[in-house]
C-alpha positions as CSV (number, residue, x, y, z in Angstrom):
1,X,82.8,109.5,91.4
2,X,86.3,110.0,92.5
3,X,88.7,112.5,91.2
4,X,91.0,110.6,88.5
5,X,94.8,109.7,90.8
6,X,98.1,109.8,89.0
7,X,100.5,106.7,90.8
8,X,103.4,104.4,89.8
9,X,102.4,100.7,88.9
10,X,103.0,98.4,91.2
11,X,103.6,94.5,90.5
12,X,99.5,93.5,90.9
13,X,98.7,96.3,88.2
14,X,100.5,94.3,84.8
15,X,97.3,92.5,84.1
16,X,95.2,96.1,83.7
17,X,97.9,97.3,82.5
18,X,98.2,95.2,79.7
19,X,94.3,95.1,78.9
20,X,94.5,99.1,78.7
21,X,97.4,98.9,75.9
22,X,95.5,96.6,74.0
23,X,92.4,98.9,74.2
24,X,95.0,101.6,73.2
25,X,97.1,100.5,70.3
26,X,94.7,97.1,69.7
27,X,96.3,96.4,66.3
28,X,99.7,95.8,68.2
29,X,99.1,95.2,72.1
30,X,102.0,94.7,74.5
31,X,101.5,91.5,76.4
32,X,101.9,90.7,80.4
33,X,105.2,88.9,79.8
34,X,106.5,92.2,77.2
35,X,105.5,94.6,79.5
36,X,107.2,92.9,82.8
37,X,110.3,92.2,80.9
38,X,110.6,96.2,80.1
39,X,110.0,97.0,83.4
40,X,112.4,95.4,84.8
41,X,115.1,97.2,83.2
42,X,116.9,99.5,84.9
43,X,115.9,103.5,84.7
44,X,112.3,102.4,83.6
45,X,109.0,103.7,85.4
46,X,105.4,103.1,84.3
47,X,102.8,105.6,85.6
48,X,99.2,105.3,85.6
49,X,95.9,107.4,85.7
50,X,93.6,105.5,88.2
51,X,89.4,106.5,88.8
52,X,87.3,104.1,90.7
53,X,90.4,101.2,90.9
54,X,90.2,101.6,87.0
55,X,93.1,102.1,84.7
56,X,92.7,105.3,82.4
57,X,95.8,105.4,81.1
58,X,99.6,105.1,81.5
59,X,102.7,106.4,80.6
60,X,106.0,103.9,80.2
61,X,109.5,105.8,80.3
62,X,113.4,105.1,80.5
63,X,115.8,107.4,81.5
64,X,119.5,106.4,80.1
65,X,122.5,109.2,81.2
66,X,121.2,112.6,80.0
67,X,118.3,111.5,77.6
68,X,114.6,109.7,78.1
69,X,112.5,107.8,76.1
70,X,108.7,107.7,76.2
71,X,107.8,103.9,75.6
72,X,105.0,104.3,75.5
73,X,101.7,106.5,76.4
74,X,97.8,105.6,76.0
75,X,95.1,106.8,77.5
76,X,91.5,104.5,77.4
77,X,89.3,105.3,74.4
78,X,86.5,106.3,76.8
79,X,88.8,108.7,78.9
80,X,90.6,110.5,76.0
81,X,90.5,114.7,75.8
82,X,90.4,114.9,79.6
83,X,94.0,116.0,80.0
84,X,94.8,112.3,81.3
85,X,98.1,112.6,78.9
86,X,99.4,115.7,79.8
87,X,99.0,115.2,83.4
88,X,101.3,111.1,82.8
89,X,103.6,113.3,80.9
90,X,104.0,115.8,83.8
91,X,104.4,113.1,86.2
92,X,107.2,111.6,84.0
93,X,108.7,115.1,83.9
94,X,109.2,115.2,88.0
95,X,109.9,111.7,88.4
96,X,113.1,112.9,85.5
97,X,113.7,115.6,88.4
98,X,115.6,118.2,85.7
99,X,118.2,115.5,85.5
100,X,117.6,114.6,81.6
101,X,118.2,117.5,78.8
102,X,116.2,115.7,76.1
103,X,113.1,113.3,75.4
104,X,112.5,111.1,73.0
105,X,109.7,109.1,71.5
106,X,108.2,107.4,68.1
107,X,105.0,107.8,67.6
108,X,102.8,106.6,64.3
109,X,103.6,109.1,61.3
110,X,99.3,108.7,60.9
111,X,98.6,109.4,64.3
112,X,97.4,113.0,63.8
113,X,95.8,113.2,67.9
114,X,99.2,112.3,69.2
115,X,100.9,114.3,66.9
116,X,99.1,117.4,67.8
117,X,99.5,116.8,71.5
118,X,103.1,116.0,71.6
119,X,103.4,118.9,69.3
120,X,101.8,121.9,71.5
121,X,104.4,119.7,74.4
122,X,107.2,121.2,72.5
123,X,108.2,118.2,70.5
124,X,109.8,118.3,67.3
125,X,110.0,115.7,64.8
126,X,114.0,114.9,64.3
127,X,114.0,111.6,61.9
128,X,111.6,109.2,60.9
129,X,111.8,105.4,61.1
130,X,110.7,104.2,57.9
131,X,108.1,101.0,57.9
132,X,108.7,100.9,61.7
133,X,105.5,99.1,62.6
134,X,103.9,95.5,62.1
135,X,101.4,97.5,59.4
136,X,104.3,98.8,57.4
137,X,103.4,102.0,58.9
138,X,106.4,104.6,59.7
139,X,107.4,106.5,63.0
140,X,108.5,110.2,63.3
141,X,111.3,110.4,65.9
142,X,110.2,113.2,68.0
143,X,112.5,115.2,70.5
144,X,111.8,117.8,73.5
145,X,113.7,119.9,75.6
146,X,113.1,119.0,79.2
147,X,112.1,122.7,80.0
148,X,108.7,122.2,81.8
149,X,105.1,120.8,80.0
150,X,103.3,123.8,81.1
151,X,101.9,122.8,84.6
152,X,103.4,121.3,88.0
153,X,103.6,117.7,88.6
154,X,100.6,116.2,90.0
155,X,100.0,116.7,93.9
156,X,98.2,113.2,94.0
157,X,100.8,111.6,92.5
158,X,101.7,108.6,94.6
């Protein structure tokens, strides 16, 4: 089996890469169309975890003057607690090159695996988004620092 290969998406990837969100987040799945449109804004980068020519996860960000904003991160059900996250997140770090000061994301007030990752990341929770989701469910507003996630960037990272 191949070692797992961080890389940016390129066009032919939106079709796995919208299958893997839905097997993420399924109660709210980006589509094809949703996740092209973002793309194509300008400052935003997806990265992807790749074993085998299969998506393991991803990591969508925007950069905007001195600030970022996670999009979105997910890592397949069958592929999570193998550092897939930290290692997107590290990629999304070098790709900001030291030129942002700060992160942001929302991320599911109920989502106590993703709390406790972005949490030993450095990220502290700085407002809340009340009934933010389809499910009536809130978001925490989380903010980081861009000081370093603890490890280089990736040296497959294509």
């Amino acid at each position: 089996m191949a070692e797992t290969a961080l890389r940016a998406l390129r066009p032919e990837d939106l079709d796995a890469l919208a299958a893997l969100h839905a097997r993420c987040f399924p109660e709210a799945p980006w589509t094809r169309g949703a996740l092209a449109l973002l793309l194509a804004q300008p400052g935003t980068v997806a990265f992807l975890a790749e074993r085998d020519r299969r998506l393991q996860g991803f990591l969508l960000l925007r950069r905007a003057a001195d600030e970022a904003e996670i999009l979105s991160l997910g890592v397949d059900p069958a592929d999570r607690r193998q550092g897939l996250a930290r290692r997107l997140l590290a990629a999304g770090e070098a790709w900001l090159g030291g030129r942002m000061a700060q992160v942001f994301l929302e991320v599911a007030a109920g989502n106590a695996p993703a709390l406790a990752l972005y949490r030993r990341l450095g990220f502290r929770a700085v407002g809340r988004r009340e009934k933010y989701y389809a499910d009536g469910g809130d978001a925490l507003v989380l903010r980081r620092e861009v000081a370093g996630l603890g490890e280089a960037a990736p040296d497959n990272l294509q």
